[in-house]
Backbone bond lengths (Angstrom), bond angles and torsions (degrees), N, CA, C in turn:
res aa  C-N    CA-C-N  psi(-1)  N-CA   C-N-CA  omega(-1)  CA-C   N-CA-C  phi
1 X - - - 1.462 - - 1.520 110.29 -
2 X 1.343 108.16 -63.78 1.164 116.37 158.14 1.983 122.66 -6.27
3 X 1.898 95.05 -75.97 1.430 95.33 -170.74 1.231 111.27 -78.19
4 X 1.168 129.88 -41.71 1.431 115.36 165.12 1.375 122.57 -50.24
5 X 1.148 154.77 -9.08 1.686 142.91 140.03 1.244 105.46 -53.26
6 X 1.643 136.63 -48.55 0.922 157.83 -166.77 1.975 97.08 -52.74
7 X 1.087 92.00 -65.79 1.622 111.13 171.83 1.450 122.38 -53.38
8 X 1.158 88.68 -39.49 2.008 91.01 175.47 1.258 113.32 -93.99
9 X 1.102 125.04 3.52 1.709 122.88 156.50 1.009 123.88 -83.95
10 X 1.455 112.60 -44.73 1.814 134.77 -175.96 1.699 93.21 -54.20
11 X 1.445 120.49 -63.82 1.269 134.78 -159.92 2.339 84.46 -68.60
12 X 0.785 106.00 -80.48 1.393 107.62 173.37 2.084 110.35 2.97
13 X 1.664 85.14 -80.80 1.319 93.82 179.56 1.540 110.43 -69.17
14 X 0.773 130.73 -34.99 1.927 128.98 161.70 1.564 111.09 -34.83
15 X 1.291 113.73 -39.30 1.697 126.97 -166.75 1.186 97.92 -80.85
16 X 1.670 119.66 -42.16 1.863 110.34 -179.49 1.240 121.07 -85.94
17 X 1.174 126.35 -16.02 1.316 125.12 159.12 1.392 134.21 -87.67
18 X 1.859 105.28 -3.22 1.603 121.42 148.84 1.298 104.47 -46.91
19 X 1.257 105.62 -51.71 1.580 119.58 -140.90 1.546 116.54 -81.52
20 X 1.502 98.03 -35.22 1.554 114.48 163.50 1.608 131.71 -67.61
21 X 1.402 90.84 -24.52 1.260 116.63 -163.11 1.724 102.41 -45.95
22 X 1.463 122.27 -79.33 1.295 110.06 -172.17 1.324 117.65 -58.42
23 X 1.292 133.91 -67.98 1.250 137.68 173.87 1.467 115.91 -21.27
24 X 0.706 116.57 -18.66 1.457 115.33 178.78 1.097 113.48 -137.80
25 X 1.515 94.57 81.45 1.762 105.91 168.45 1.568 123.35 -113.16
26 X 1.463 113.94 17.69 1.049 122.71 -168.46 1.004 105.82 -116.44
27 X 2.059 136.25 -12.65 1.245 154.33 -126.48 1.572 60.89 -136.21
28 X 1.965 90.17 155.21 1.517 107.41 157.62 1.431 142.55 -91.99
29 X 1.213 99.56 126.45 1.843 93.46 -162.63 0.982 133.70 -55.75
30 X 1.217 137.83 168.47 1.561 154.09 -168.40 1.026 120.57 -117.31
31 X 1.663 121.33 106.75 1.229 116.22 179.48 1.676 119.27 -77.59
32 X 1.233 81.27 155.08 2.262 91.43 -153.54 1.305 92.85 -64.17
33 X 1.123 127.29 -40.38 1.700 125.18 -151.63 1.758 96.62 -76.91
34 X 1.187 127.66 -30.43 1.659 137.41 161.30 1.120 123.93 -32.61
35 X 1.952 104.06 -56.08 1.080 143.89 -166.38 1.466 101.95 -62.85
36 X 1.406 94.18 -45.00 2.152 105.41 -156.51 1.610 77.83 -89.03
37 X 1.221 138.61 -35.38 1.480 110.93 -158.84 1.461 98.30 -79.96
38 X 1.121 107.54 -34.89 2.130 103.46 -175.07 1.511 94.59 -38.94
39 X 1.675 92.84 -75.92 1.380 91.63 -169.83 1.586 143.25 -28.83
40 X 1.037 82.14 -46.36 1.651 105.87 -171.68 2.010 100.09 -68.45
41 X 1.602 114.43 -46.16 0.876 126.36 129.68 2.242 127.62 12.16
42 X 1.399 74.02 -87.42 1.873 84.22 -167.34 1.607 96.73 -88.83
43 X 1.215 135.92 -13.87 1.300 162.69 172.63 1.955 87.59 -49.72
44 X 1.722 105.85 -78.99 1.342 104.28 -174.70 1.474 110.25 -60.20
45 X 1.668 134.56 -23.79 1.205 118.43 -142.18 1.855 93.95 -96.88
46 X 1.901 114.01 -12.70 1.161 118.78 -160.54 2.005 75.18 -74.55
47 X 1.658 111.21 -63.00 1.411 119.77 -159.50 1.603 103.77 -42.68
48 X 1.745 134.51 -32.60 1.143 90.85 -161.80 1.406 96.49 -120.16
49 X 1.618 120.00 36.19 1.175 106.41 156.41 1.664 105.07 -94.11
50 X 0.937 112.72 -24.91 1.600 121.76 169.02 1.566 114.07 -50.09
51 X 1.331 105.23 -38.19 1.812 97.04 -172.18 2.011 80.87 -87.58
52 X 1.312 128.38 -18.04 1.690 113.77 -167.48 1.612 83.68 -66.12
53 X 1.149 126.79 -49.64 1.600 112.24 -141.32 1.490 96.07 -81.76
54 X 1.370 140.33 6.78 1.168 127.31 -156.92 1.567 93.33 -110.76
55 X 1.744 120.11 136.29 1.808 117.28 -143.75 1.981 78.41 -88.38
56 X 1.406 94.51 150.78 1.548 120.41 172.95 1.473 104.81 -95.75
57 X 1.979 120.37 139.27 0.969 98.03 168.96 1.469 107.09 -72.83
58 X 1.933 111.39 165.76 0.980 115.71 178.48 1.724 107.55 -122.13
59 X 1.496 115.83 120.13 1.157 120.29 175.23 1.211 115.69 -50.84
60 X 1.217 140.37 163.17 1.319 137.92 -144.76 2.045 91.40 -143.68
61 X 0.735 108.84 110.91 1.689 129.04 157.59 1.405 93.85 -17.06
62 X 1.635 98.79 117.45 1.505 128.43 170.33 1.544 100.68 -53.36
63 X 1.283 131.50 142.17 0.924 126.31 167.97 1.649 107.49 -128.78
64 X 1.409 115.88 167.41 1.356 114.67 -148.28 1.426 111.12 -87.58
65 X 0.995 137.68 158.50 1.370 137.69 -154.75 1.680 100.60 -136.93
66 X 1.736 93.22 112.96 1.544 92.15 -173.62 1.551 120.43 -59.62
67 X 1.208 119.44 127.16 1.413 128.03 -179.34 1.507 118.36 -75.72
68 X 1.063 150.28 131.84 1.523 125.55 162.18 1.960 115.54 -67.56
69 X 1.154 89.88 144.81 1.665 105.64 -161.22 1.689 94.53 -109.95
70 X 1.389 107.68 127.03 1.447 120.56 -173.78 1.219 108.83 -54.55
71 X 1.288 146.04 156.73 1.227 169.09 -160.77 1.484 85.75 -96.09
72 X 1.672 114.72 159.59 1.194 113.34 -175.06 1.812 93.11 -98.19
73 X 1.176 139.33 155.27 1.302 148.41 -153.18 1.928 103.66 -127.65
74 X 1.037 99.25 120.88 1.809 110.97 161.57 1.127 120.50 -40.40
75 X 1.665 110.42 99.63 1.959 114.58 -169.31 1.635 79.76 -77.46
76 X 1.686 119.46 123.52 1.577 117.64 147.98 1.774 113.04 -55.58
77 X 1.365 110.33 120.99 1.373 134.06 167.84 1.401 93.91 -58.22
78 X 1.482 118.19 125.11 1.323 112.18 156.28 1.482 134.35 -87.31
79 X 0.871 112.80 158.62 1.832 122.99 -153.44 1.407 94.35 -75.99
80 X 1.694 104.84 138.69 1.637 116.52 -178.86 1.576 98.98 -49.29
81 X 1.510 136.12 158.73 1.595 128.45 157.19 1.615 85.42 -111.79
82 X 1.718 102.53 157.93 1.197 115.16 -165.48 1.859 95.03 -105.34
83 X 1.266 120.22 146.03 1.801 104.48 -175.99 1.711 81.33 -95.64
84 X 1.773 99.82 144.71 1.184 114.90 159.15 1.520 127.91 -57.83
85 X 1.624 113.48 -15.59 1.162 109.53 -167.82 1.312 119.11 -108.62
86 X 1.830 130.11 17.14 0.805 154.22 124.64 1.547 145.73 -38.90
87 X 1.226 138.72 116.83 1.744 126.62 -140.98 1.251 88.73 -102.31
88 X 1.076 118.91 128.46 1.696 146.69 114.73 1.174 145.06 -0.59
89 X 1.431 114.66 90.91 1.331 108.41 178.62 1.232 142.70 -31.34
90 X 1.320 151.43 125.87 1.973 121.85 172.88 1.641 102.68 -119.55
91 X 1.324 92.04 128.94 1.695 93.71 167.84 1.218 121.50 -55.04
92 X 1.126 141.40 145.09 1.336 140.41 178.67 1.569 96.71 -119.62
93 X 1.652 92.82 115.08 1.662 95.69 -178.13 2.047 98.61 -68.23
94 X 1.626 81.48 147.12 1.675 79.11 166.18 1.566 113.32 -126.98
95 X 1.324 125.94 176.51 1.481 121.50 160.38 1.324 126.02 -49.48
96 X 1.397 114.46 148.34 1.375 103.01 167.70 1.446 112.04 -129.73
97 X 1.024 145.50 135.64 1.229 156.94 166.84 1.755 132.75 -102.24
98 X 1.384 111.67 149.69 0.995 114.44 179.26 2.234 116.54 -65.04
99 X 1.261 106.66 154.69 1.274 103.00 -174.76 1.436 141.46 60.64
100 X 1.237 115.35 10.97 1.543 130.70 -162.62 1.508 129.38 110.51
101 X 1.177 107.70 32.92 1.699 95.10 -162.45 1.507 127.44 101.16
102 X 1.492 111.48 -33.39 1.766 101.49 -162.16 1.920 98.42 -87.45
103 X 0.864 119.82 122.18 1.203 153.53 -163.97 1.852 92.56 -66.18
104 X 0.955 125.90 -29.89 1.448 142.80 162.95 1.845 111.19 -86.27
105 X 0.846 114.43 16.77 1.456 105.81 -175.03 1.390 93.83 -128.77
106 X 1.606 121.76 62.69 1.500 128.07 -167.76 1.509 111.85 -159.21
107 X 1.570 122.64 144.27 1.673 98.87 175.67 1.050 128.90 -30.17
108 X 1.294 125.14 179.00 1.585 129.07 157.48 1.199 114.32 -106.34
109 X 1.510 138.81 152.25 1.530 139.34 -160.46 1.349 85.26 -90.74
110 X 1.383 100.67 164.79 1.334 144.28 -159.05 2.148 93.57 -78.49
111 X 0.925 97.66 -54.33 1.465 118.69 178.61 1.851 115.41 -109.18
112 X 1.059 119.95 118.18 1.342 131.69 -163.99 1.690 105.86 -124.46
113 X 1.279 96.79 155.13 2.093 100.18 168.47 1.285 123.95 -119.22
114 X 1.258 109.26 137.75 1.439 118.09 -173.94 1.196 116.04 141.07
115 X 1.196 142.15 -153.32 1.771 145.52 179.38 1.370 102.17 -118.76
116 X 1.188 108.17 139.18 1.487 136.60 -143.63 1.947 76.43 -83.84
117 X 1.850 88.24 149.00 1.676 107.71 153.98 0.940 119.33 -98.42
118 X 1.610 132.20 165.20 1.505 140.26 112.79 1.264 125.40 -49.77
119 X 1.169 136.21 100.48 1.663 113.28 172.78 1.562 90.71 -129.38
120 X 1.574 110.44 137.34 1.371 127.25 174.55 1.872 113.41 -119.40
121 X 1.607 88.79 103.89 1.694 69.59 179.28 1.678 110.90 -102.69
122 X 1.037 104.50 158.42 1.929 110.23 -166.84 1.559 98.85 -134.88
123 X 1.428 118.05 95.77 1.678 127.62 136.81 1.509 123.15 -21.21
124 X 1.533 122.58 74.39 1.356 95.23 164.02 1.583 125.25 -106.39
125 X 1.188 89.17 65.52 1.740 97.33 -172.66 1.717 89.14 -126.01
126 X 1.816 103.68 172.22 1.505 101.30 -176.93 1.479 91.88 -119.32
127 X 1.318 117.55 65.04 1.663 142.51 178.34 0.882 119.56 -135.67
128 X 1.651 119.75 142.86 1.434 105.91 164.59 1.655 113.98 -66.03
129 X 1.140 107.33 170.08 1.437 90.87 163.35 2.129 96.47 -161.26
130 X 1.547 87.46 169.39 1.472 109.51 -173.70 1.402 119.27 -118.79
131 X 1.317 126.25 92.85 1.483 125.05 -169.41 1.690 102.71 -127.13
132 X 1.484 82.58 130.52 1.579 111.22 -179.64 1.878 112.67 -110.32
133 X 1.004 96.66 131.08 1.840 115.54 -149.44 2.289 80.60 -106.19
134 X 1.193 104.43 109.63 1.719 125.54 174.28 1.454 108.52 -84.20
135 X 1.684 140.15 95.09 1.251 133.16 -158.66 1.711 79.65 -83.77
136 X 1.552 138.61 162.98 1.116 154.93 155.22 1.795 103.33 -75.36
137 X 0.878 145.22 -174.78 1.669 159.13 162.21 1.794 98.11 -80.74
138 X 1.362 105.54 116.88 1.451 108.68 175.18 1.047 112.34 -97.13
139 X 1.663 132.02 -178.50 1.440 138.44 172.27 1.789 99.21 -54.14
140 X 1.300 127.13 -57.87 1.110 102.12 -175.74 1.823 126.58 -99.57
141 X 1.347 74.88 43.56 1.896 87.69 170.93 1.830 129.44 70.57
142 X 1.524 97.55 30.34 0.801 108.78 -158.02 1.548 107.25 -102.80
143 X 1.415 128.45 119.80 1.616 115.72 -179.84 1.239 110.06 -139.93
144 X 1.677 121.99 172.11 1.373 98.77 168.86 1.701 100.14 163.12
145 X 1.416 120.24 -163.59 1.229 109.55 140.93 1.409 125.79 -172.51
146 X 0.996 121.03 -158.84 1.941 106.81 -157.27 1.772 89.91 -157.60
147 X 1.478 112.06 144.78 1.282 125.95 -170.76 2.165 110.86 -118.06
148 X 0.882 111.55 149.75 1.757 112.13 -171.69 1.373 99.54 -140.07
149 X 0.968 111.75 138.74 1.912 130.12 164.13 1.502 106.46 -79.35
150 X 0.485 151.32 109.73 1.877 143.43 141.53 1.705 121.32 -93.08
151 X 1.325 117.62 128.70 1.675 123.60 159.30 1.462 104.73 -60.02
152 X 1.553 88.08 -178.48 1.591 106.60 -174.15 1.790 111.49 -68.76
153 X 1.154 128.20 137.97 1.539 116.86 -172.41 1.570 118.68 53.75
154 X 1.331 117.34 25.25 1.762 114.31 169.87 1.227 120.10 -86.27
155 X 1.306 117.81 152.21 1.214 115.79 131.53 0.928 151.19 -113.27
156 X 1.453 142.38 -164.86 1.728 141.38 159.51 1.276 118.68 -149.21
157 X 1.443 120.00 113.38 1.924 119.15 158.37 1.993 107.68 -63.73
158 X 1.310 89.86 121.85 1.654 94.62 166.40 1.394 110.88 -101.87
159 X 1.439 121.11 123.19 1.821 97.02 -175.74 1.806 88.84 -120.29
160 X 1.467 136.59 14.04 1.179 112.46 -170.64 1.371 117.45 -117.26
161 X 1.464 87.13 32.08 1.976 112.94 -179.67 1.464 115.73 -79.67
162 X 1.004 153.44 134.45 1.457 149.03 151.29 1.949 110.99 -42.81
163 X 1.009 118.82 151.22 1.644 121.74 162.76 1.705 100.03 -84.22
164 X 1.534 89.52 139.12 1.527 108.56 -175.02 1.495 119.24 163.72
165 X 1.404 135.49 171.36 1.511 108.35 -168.50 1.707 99.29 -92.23
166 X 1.058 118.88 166.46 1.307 131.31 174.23 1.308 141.10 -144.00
167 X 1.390 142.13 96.96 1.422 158.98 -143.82 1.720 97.55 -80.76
168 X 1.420 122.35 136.09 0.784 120.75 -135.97 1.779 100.32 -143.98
169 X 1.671 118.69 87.08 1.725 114.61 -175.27 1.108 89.57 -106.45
170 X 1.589 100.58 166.66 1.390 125.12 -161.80 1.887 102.35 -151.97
171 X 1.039 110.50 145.28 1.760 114.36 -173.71 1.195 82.35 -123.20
172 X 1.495 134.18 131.45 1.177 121.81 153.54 2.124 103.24 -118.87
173 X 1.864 75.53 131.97 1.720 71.61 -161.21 1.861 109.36 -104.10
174 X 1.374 93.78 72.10 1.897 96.88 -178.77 1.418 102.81 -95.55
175 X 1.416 95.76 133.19 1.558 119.71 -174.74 1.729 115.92 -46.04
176 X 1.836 100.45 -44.99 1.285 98.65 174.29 1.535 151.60 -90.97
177 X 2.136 78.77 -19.58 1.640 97.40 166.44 1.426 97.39 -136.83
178 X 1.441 136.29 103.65 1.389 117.80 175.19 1.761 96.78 -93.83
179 X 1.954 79.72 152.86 2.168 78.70 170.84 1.379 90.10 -154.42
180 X 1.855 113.19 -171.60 1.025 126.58 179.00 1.741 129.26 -113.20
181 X 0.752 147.45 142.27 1.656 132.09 -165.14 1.716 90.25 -153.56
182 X 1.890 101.26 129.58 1.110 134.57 147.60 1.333 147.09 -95.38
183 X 1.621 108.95 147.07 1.583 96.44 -159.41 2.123 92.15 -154.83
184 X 1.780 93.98 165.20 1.726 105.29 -166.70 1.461 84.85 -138.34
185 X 1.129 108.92 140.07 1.804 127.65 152.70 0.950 126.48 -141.85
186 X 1.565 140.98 136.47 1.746 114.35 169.82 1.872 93.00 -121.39
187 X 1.225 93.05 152.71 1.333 109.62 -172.97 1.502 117.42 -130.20
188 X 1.836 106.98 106.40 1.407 111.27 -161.07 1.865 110.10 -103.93
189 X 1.345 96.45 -6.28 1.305 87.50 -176.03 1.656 118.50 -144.20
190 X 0.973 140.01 169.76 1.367 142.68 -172.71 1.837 110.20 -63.66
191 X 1.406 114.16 11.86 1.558 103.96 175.24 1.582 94.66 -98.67
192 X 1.663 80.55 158.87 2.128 101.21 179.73 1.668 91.01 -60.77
193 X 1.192 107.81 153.55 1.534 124.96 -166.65 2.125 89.21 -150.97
194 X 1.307 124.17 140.15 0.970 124.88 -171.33 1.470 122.34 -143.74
195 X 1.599 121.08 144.47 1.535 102.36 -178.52 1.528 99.70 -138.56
196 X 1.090 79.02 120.93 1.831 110.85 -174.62 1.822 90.13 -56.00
197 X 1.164 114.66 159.24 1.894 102.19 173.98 1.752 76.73 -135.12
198 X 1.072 135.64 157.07 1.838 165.17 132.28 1.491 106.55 -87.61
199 X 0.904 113.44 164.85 1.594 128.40 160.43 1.888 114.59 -66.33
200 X 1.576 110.01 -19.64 1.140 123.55 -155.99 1.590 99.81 -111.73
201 X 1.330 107.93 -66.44 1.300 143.85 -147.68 1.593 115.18 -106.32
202 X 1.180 123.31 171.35 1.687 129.85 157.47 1.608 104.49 -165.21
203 X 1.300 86.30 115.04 1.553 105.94 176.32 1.767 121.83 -81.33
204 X 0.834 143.44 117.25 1.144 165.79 -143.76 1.675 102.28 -111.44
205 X 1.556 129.12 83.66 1.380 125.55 173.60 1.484 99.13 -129.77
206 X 1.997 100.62 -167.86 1.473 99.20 -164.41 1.682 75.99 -133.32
């Protein structure tokens, strides 16, 4: 498209300077090659205002492209520091005892102080039974307590007890009615002292 406009101008201006040609022989001539360059000339200047006016596409402004945005992240808290020049706790070991604390709520030693008892305990139930003898705190600090088996109708002399009062449980273990029976004695002197056991009860004599 292009060269053919190109062509029809060249030829264009070729036709007017045919045309001029004789008539003007008295005027000064024109050299052709002048002639062809004008042309050729206004030829390009028609073509590239022609391609100016013709609309360009126009790219269109990048637009932003959502990114993913980091999650906000767990700042680690840093750990309290302790100042060296600050005092120190110390544990203070303490006792420990059987049953909560009471310092009496624990066997009784093998060997005890004070003057020896009598204690006779007598089953009169047709049970076995399980009675645990409660020493009280004596003059010389002595507490504690000690556990016995007995059959049905038994008994037992204990002689390697200290004198002192003594609280007195009983398990009575009958198949058809089992129960429990409590009992108190204090024992001040070297005579047999005795505790009857019931299914119910514990009698406390000398």
């Amino acid at each position: 498209m292009k060269r053919l406009q190109i062509a029809s101008l060249i030829m264009a201006a070729a036709m007017v300077i045919n045309a001029c040609g004789p008539k003007a022989a008295e005027a000064p001539t024109i050299n052709a090659e002048e002639i062809q360059s004008t042309a050729v000339a206004a030829a390009l200047t028609i073509v590239a205002e022609t391609q100016a006016a013709i609309p360009t596409n126009t790219s269109l402004p990048p637009t932003n492209v959502p990114t993913s945005t980091p999650l906000p992240t767990d700042t680690p808290i840093p750990s309290p520091t302790i100042d060296p020049n600050l005092p120190t706790a110390t544990a203070i070991p303490t006792q420990t005892a059987v049953g909560g604390g009471d310092p009496c709520n624990g066997p009784l030693g093998a060997i005890v102080s004070g003057k020896d008892a009598k204690i006779k305990l007598e089953n009169n139930t047709k049970a076995d039974i399980v009675v645990t003898l409660y020493l009280n705190i004596t003059p010389f600090g002595e507490c504690g307590f000690r556990g016995y088996n007995l059959g049905p109708r038994d008994s037992i002399l204990i002689t390697d007890l200290p004198q002192g009062c003594y609280n007195v449980s009983v398990l009575v273990n009958d198949s058809k009615k089992p129960s429990k029976a409590f009992g108190y004695g204090c024992i001040t002197n070297t005579d047999k002292h005795s505790f009857l056991i019931n299914a119910e009860s514990v009698i406390f004599g000398s």
